[in-house]
VEXVEXVO-516984 format. One record per residue (C-alpha): y negated, x, z negated. Coordinates in steps of 0.1 Angstrom, whole numbers, padded with zeros to 4 digits, always signed. Layout:
// residues N
YXZ/...
This chain:
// residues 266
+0153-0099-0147/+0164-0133-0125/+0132-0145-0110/+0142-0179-0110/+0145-0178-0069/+0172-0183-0055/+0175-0213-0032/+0134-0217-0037/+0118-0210+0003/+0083-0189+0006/+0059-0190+0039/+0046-0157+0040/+0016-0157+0064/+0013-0121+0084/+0040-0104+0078/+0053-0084+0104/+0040-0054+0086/+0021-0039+0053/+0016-0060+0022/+0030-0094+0044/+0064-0077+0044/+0064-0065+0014/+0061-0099-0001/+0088-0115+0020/+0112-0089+0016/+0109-0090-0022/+0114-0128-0025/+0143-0126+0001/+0159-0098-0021/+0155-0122-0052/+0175-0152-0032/+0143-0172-0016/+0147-0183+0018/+0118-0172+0039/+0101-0178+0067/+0075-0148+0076/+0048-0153+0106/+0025-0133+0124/+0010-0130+0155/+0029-0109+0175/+0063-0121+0188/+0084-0091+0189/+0073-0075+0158/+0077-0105+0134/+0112-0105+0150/+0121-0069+0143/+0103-0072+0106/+0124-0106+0099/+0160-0090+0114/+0149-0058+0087/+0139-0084+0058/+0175-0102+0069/+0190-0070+0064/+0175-0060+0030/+0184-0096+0012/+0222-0094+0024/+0235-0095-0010/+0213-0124-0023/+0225-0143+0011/+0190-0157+0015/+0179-0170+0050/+0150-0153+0068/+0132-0167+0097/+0106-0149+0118/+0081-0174+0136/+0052-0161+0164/+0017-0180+0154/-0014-0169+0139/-0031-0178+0107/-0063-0183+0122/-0054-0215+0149/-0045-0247+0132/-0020-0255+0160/+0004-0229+0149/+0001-0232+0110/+0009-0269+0115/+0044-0258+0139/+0050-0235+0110/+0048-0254+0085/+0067-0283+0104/+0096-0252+0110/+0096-0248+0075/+0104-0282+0069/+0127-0290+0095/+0149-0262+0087/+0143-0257+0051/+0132-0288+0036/+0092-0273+0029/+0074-0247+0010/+0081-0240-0024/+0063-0210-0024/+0035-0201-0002/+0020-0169-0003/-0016-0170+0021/-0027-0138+0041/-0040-0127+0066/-0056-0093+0085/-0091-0080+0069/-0120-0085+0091/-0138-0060+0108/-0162-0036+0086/-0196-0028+0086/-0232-0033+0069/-0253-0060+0071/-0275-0055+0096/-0246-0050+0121/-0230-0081+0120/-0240-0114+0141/-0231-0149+0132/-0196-0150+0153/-0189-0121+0130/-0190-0142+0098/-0179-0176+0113/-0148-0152+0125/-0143-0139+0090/-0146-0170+0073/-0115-0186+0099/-0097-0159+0092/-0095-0149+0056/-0107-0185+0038/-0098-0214+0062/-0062-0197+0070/-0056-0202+0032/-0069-0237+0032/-0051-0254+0057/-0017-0231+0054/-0019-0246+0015/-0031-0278+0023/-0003-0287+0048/+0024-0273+0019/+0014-0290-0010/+0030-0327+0001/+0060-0312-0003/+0054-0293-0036/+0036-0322-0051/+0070-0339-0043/+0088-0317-0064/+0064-0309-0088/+0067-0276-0085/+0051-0247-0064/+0032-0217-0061/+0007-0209-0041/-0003-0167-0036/-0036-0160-0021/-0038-0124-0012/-0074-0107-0014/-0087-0077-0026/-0099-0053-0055/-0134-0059-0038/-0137-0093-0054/-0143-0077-0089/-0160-0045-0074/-0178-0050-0036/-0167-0018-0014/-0196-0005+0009/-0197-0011+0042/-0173-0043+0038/-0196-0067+0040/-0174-0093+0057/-0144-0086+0031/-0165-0089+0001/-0182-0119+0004/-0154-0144+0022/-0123-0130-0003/-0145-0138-0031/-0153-0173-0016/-0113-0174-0017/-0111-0165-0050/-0133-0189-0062/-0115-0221-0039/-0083-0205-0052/-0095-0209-0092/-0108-0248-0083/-0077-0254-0068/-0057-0239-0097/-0078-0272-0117/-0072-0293-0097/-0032-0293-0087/-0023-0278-0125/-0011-0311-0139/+0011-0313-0110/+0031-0285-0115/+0018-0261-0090/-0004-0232-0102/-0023-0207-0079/-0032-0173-0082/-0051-0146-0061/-0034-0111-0062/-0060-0082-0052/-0047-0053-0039/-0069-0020-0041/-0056+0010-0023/-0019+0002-0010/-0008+0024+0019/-0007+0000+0044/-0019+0003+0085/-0054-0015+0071/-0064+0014+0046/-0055+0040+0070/-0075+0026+0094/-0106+0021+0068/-0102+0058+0057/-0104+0068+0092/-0135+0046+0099/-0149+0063+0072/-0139+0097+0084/-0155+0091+0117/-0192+0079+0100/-0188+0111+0075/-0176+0136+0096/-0148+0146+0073/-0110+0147+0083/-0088+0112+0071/-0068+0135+0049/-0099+0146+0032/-0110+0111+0026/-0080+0103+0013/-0080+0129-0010/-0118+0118-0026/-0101+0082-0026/-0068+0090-0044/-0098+0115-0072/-0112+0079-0079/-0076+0062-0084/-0066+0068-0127/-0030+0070-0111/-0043+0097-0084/-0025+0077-0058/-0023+0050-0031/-0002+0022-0039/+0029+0016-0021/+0038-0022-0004/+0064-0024-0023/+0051-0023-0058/+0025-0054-0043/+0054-0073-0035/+0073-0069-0066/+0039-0081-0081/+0037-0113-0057/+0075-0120-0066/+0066-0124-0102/+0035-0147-0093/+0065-0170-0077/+0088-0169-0103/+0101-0192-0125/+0088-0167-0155/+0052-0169-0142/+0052-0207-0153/+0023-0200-0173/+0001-0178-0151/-0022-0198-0126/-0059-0196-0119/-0058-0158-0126/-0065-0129-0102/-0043-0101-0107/-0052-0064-0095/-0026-0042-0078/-0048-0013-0077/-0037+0019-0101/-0068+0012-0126/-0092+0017-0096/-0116-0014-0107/-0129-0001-0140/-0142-0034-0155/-0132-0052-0183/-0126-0088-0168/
């Protein structure tokens, strides 16, 4: 299936690893130029020169920019990259690193003003400095990236559950609001990919239990109707289809990548 694509250029916010560089490598592949950030220099380069390498045949342009999500100062460079050197956004797909775990009574009030900058104001001024130039065309998409723990909280993620489900619900208003101009916005949720953040959960969760990672990952994948972890690259074939041309339709929805893990109806 053509994804509608090619020529089209996606900002993918932290992406020098996991679900991030998933994303950009599966809209590079389908002919999107990209330009994929993160915060630490020499890995973004390495993940963009690999993403370069896997979208050869589509001929798509990748650039790999130093900044994190969480300052203001380097989403607005970004984004001003973006448009110097390929016109804007068309597709922007909003991420960013979990924040730290833990129960209630553990956390302090930098704790949740950290969280909130992190996972919900990232996505609101990455999307709000992109949509000039998608308004423009009258065409974009916009990709929030949360987690399964918007339909079903997961203990002892406090932080996590509450601000990604304040994201969801900006996301939906937004979806309202920017509709009739040809944009639509979706959340995509991921539940157990294999990624650096879930091992390091399931070894959190070792530590508090006293049971080896392995064995926590072997309760986790019981719980899991496909008795397995997802891989990054099945999430990014799902956030390529949120972009696509073929996804006209789709906007204001939250889509679970998560093997059948959340068990509700809606």
């Amino acid at each position: 299936m053509d994804l509608g694509l090619r020529g089209r250029t996606a900002l993918v916010a932290a992406a020098s690893q996991g679900l991030g560089k998933a994303v950009a490598r599966a809209l590079a592949v389908e002919g999107a130029n990209v330009v994929m950030f993160s915060r630490d220099a020499g890995r973004i380069e390495a993940a963009a020169r690999e993403v370069q390498a896997a979208a050869a045949e589509s001929q798509a342009r990748v650039v790999g920019l130093a900044a994190d999500a969480s300052r203001p100062a380097d989403i607005e460079r970004v984004v001003k990259t973006t448009e110097d050197s390929l016109a804007g956004a068309d597709v922007v797909f909003c991420n960013a690193g979990g924040p730290k775990p833990g129960a209630f009574d553990s956390l302090s009030d930098d704790d949740w003003y950290s969280a909130v900058d992190l996972n919900l104001m990232s996505a609101i001024r990455l999307t709000r400095l992109c949509l000039p130039h998608m308004r423009a065309r009258h065409w974009g998409r916009v990709i929030v990236s949360t987690s399964y723990s918007v339909k079903q909280p997961i203990p002892n993620l406090m932080l996590s559950n509450a601000v990604r489900s304040a994201t969801t619900a900006w996301a939906k208003t937004l979806a309202d609001q920017v509709g009739p101009e040809g944009i639509t916005v979706n959340t995509i949720a991921p539940g157990r990919i294999d990624t650096e953040r879930i091992r390091q959960l399931d070894g959190v969760i070792a530590q508090q239990t006293g049971r080896s990672r392995e064995e926590v990952e072997r309760d986790s994948r019981a719980g899991i109707p496909l008795r397995r972890y997802g891989r990054a690259d099945e999430f990014g074939a799902a956030a390529a289809f949120l972009a696509s041309e073929q996804a006209s339709y789709l906007s204001g929805v939250t889509l679970l990548v998560d093997g059948g893990l959340f068990r509700g109806t809606y």
